[in-house]
N, C-alpha and C positions, 0 to 999 in steps of 0.2 A: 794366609795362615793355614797350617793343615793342624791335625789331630789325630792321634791316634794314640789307644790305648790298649796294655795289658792285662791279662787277668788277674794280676795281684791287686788292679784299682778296683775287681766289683768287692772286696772286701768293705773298702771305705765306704759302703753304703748302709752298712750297718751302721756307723755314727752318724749318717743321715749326709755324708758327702755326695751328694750329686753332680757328676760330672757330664758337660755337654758340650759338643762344638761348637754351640750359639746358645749364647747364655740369655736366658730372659730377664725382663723386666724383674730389679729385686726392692724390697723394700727393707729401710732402716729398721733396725733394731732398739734403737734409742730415739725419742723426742727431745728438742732439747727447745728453747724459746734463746741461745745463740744465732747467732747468724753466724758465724763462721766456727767451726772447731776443728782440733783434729787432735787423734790423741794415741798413743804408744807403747807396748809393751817395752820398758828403756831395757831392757836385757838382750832380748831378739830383732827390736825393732818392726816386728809385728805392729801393724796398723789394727787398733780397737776400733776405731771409728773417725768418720771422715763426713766435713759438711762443708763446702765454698771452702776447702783450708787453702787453696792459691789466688785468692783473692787479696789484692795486695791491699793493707790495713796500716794506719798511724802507728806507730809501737805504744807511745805514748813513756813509761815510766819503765815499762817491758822492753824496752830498747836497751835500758840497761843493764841486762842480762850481755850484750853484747860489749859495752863497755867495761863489765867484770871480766869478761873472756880475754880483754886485750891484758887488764891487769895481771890475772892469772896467769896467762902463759908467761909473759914478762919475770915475773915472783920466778916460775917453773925451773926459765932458762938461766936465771942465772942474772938477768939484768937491773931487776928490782930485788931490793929488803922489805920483810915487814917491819923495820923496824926505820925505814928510810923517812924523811920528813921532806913535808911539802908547805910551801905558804900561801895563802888566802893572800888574792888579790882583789883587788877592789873589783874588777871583773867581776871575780868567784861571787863576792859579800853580793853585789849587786843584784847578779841574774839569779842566784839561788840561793842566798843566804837570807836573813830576816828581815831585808826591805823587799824581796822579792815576791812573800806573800804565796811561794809552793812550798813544796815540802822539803825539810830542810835541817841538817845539824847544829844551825846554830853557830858555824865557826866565826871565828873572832876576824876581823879586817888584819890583817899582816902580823897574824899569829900562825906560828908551824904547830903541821898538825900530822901523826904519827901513819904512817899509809896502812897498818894494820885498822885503825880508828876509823879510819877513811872510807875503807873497805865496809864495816858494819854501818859506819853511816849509810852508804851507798845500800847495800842490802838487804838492812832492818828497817831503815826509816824512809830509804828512797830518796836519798838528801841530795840533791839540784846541786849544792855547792860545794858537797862531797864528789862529785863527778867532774865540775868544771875545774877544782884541784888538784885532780888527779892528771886531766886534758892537760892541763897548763905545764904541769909539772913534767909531765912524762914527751912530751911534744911542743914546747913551746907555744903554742894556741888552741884552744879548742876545734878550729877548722881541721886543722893539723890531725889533731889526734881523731877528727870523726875519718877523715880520708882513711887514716890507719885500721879504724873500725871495718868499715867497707870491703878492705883490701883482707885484712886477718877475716872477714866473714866468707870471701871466695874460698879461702884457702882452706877452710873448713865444709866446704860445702853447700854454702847458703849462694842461692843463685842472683836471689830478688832484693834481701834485705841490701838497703841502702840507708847510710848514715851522716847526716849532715851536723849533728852535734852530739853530747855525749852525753844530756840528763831523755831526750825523746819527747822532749817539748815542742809542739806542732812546726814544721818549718816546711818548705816545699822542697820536693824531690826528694824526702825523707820515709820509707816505707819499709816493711818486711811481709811476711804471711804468719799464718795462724802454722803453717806446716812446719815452718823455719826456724819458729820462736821454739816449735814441742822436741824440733832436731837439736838448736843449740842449747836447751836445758837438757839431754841424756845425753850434750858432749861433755854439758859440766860437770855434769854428774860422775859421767864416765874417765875424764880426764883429770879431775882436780877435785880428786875426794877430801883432800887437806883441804879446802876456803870452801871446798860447796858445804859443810857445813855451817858457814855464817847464816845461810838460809834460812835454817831450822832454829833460829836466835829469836826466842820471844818477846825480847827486849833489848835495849841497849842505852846505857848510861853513858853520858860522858857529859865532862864540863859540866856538870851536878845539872845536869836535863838529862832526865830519865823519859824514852819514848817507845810504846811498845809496837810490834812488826808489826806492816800494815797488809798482810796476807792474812783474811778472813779464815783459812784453811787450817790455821796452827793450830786458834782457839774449838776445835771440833770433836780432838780427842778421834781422830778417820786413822793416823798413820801419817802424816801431812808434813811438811821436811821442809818447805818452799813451793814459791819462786818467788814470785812479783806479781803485782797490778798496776794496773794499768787503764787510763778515762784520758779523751777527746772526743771535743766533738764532732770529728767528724767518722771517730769509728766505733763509737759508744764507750760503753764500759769493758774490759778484757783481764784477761787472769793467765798467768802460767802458773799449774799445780801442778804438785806431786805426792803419791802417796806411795808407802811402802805396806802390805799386807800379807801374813804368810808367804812371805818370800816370795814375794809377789810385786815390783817396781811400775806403777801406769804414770805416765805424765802424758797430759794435756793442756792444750792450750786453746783459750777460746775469747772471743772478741765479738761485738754489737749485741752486747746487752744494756738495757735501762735504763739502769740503777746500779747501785754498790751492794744493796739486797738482792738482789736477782741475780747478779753476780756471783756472789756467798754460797746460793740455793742450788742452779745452775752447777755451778763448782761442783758442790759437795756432791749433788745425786751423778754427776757423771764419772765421776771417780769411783767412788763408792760403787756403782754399776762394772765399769769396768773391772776392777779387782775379786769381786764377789761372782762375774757372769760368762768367766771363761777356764778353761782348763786346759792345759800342755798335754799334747798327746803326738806320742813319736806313730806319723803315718809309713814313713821306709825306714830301714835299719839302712847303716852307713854298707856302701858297696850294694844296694838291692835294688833290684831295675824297678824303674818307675813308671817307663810306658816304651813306645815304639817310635820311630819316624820314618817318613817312607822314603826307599834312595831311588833316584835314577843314574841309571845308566851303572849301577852296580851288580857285584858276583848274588847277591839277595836282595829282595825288595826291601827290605827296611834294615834299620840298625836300631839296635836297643838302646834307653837311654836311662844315666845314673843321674846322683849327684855327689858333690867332693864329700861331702859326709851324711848324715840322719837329716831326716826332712823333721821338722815338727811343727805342730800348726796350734793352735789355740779355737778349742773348740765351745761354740756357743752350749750351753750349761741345759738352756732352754733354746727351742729354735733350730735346731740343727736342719732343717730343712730350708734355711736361709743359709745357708752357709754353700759353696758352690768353687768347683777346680775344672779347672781346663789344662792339657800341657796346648803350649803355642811353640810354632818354630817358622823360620821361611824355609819355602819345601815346595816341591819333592828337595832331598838335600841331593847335590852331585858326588858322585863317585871319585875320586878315592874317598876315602872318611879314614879319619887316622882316631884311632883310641885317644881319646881325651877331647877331643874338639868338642869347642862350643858349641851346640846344635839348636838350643832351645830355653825353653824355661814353664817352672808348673807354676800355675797362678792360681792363686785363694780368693775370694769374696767372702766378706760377711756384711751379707747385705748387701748393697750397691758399692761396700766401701770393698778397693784392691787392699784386702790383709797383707800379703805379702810375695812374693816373686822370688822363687828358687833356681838359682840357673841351673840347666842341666846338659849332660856332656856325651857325646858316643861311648859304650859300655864293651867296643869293640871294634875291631877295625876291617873296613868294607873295601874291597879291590873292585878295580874297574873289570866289570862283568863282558863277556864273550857278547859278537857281534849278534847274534839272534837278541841275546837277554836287553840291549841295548835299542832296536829296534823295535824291540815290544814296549820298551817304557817311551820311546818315541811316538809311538801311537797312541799308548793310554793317555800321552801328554795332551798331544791335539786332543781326544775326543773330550778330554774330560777338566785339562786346563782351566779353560775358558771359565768351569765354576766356581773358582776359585775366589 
């Protein structure tokens, strides 16, 4: 990896940006008594903070964030109604209706049930056989429709999460991350602002049982909109929250904690953190060179380098001296360089956590340089290569 940088970067050291080819040792910003989190500006995708988040974890009831997505896009394209009906099979009543003993809406044994209803079950109360009606209905078995899971979570970007059923009740070879759960809550968000509202539903009636959302986050009065919780044992207690502040969107997602209390607490102070301890601040205007990279065997030793529009970074409020950029590229780059080529990328830390990754492009176009200027980047290469 090379480095190199312009004079418009010692500005950013007044916001306390430090820039260095070899980044030291940084430490977190936030404590948290989670074992895994990770959490997001859902606007920019700006990473707030980051702990074991690819550490693959149970989803648990947070898995059904993913069996909403298959619903949704379905509703989207054109394939499902909300106003479509589904039937409770003795399956459904069994594994998550009211002999099943989780949580659940209550549906009746071989009563049709309204898939808008369905949906709030599944979202407000977390209902097991709200999910497996849906499975059933929309795919013929619940294996069926977790495969479908799986397959719609590649296609959106999820690498790891894997889905073997569709309420995320413990089964093997069933997994997602804490990174993946915080990504497909700001696809929902961002995709299906029509039902991501079910979220933010503090309660729901139906079939004269009245049950209020089981996201500790609503009742806070924070800004809080959703998601889902989520408990097993084998990856503890976990949450996907979101809060909305001063035009301000954080979602995070966070897994092995305690208790349902510590969960709550946890929750609330990292949100809450997040929204209140960073501020938008444009570091390049769109077209403004950002740094250098060095060419071999070109008409100049280096080429300038942009990005496709305004860099903007999120800067810690307090701290700024944890906060840390580097540009990285493979280099020397070779000669020709055509204006636009990929060349590189400027990387943010805040704290040990990677914020964010700007790609950046030649600002200019480099020709294959005369046989001297070629022979001297030949030699710089030997002597100095090797350090690399």
């Amino acid at each position: 990896m090379q480095l190199r940088l312009l004079p418009p970067l010692a500005g950013l050291l007044v916001f306390g940006l430090l820039l260095f080819s070899q980044i030291p040792a940084r430490a977190q910003l936030f404590e948290t008594k989670a074992a895994q989190v990770f959490m997001i500006d859902a606007e920019t995708g700006t990473v707030l903070f980051s702990k074991d988040a690819d550490k693959p974890i149970q989803p648990a009831s947070m898995g059904k964030l993913m069996t909403m997505e298959v619903v949704f896009n379905a509703i989207k394209s054109g394939r499902l109604k909300l106003d479509d009906t589904f039937v409770v099979s003795e399956n459904a009543w069994r594994k998550g209706g009211a002999p099943s003993g989780t949580s659940t809406m209550f549906a009746k044994l071989k009563s049709s049930i309204r898939l808008e209803d369905l949906i709030q079950g599944v979202t407000v109360q977390a209902a097991n056989d709200g999910c497996i009606v849906i499975a059933e209905g929309m795919s013929g078995s619940e294996d069926n429709f977790a495969a479908q899971m799986t397959e719609r979570a590649r296609q959106i970007g999820l690498k790891t999460s894997t889905f073997v059923n569709s309420t995320g009740l413990p089964a093997d070879g069933q997994q997602t991350t804490v990174r993946e759960l915080a990504q497909l809550a700001v696809h929902l968000w961002r995709d299906y602002p029509d039902f991501y509202r079910y979220y933010g539903q503090k309660d729901f009636t139906w079939n004269k049982i009245s049950q209020r959302n089981r996201n500790p986050l609503l009742a806070m009065d924070i800004g809080a909109d959703g998601l889902a919780v989520g408990a097993s044992e084998a990856s503890g207690f976990g949450i996907v929250g979101s809060i909305s502040h001063n035009g301000t969107r954080v979602i995070a997602a966070m897994s092995g904690l305690a208790n349902d209390k510590e969960r709550a607490e946890e929750a609330r102070k990292l949100l809450d953190w997040g929204v209140r301890s960073f501020e938008k601040t444009e570091i390049f205007a769109k077209d403004e060179v950002v740094g250098e990279a060095q060419v071999f065997g070109g008409a100049k030793s280096g080429v300038t380098l942009k990005a496709k529009g305004p860099i903007d970074i999120f800067l810690p409020i307090t701290n700024r001296d944890k906060l840390t950029a580097r540009i990285v590229y493979n280099g020397p780059v070779a000669a020709p360089v055509e204006e636009g080529q990929p060349v590189g990328a400027l990387r943010v830390w805040i704290g040990d956590t990677l914020s964010q990754e700007t790609p950046l492009f030649a600002a200019e176009s480099i020709g294959v340089g005369t046989l001297p200027q070629r022979a001297l980047d030949a030699v710089k290469e030997l002597a100095v290569g090797w350090l690399r």
